[in-house]
Biopython code that builds the backbone (N, CA, C, O; Angstrom):
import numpy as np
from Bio.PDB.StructureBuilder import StructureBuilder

atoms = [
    (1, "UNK", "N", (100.263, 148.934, 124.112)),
    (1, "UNK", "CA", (99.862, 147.571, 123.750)),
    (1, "UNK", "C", (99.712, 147.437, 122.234)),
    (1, "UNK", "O", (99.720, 146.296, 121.774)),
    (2, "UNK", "N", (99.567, 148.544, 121.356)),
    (2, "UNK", "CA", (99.793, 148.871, 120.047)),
    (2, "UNK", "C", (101.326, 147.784, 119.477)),
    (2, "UNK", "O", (101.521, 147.037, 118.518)),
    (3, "UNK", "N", (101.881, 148.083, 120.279)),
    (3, "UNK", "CA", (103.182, 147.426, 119.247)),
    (3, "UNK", "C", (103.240, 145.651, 119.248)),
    (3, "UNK", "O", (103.766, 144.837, 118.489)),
    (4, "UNK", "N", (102.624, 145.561, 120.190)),
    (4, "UNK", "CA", (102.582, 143.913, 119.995)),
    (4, "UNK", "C", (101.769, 143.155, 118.889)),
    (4, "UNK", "O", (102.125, 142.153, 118.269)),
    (5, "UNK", "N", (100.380, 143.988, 118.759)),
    (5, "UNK", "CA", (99.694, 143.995, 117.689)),
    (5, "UNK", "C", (100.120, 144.119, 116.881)),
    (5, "UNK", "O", (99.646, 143.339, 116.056)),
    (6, "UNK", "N", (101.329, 145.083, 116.240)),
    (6, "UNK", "CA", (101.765, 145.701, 114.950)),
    (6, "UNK", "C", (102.789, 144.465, 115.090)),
    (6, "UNK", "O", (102.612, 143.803, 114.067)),
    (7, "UNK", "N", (103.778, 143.842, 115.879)),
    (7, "UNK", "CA", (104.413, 142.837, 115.980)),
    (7, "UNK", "C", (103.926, 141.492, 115.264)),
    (7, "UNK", "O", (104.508, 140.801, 114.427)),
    (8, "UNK", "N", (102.089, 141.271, 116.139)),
    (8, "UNK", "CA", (101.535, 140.169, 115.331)),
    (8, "UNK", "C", (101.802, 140.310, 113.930)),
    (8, "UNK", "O", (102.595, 139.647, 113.261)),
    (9, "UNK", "N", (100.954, 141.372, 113.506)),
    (9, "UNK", "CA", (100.483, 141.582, 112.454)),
    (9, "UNK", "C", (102.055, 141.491, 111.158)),
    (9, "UNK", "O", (101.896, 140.788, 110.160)),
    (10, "UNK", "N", (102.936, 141.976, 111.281)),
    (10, "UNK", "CA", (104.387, 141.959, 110.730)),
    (10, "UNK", "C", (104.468, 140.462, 110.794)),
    (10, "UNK", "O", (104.724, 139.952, 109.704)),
    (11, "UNK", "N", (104.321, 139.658, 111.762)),
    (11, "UNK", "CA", (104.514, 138.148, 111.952)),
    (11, "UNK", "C", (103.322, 137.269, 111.082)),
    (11, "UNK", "O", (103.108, 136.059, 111.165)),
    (12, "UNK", "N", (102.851, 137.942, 110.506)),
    (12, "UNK", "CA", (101.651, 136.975, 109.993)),
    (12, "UNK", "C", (101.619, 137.412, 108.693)),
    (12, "UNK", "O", (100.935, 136.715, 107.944)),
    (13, "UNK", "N", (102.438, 138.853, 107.962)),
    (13, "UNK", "CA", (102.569, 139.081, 106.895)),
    (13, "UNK", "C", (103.874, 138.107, 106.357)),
    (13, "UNK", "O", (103.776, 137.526, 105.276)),
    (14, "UNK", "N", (105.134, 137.976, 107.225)),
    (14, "UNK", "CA", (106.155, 137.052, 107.285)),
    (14, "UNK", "C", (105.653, 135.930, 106.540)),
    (14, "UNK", "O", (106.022, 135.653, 105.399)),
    (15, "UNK", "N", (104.865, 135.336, 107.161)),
    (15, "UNK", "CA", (104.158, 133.889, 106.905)),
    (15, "UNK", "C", (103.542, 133.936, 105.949)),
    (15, "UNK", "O", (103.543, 132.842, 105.385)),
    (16, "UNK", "N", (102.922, 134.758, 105.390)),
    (16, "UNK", "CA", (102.041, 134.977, 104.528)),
    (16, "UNK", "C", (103.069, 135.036, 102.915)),
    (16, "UNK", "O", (102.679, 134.671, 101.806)),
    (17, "UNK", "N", (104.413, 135.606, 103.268)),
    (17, "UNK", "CA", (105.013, 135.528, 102.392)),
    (17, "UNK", "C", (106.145, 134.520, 101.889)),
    (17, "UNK", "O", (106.528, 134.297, 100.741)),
    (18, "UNK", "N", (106.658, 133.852, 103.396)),
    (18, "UNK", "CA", (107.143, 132.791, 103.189)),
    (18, "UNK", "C", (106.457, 131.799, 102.743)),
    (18, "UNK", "O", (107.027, 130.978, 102.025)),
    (19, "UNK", "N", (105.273, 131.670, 103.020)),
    (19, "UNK", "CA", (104.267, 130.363, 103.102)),
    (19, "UNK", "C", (104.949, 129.155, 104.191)),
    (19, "UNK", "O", (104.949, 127.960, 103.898)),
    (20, "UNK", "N", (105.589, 129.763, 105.640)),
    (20, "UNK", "CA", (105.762, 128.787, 106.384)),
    (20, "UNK", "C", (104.816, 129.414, 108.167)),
    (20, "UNK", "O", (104.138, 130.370, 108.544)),
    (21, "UNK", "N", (105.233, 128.459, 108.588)),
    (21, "UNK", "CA", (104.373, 129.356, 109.938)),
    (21, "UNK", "C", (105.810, 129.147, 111.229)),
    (21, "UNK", "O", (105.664, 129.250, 112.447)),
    (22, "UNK", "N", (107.004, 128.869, 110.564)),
    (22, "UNK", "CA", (108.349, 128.689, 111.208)),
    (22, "UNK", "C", (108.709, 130.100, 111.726)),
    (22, "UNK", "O", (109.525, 130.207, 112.641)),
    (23, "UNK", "N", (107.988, 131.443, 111.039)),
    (23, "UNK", "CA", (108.365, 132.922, 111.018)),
    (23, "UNK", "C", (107.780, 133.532, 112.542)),
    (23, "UNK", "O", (108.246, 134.314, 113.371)),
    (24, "UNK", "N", (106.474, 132.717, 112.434)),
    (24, "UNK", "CA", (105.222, 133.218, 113.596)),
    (24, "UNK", "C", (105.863, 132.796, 114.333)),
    (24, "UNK", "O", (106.561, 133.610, 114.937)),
    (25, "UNK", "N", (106.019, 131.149, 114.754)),
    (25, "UNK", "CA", (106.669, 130.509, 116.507)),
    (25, "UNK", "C", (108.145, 131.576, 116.449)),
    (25, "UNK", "O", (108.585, 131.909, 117.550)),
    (26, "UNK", "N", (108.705, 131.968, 115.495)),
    (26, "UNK", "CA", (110.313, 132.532, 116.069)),
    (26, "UNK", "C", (110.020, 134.083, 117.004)),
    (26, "UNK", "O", (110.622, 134.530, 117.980)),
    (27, "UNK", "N", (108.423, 134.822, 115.952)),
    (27, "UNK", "CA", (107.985, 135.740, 116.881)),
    (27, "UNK", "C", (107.737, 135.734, 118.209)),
    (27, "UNK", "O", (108.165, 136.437, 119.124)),
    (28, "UNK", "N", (106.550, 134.321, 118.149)),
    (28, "UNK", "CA", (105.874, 134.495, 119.544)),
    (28, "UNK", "C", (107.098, 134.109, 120.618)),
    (28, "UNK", "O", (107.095, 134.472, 121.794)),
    (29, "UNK", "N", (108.078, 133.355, 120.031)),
    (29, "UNK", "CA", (109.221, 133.236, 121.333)),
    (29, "UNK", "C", (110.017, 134.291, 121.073)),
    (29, "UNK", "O", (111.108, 133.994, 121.559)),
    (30, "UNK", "N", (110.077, 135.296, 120.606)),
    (30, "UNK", "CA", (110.585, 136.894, 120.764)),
    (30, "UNK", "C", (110.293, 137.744, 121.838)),
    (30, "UNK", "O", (110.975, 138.294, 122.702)),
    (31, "UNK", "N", (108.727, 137.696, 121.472)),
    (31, "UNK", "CA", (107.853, 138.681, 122.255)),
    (31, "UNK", "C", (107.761, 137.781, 123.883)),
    (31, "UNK", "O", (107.599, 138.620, 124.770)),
    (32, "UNK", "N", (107.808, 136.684, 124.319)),
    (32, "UNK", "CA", (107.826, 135.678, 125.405)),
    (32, "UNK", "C", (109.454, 136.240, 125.799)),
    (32, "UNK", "O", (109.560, 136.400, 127.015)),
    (33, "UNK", "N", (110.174, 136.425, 125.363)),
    (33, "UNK", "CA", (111.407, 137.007, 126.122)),
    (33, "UNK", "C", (111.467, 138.452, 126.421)),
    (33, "UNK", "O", (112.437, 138.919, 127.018)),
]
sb = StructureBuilder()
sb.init_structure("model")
sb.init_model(0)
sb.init_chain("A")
sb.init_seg("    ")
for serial, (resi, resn, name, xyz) in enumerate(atoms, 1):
    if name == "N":
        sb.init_residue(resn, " ", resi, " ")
    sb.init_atom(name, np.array(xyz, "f"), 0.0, 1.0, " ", f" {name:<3s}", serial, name[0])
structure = sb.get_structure()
């Protein structure tokens, strides 16, 4: 269950560097498939 966390966490550095939150929804419908 570790890697989904490390998944979030990669997904929220994304955002953090894009400054969009377009990076996070492309994750969470990653991890949903």
């Amino acid at each position: 269950m570790g890697i989904r966390k490390l998944i979030e966490a990669i997904a929220k550095f994304t955002c953090e560097m894009c400054g969009e939150k377009v990076n996070r929804l492309v994750f969470s419908q990653y991890l949903m498939q």
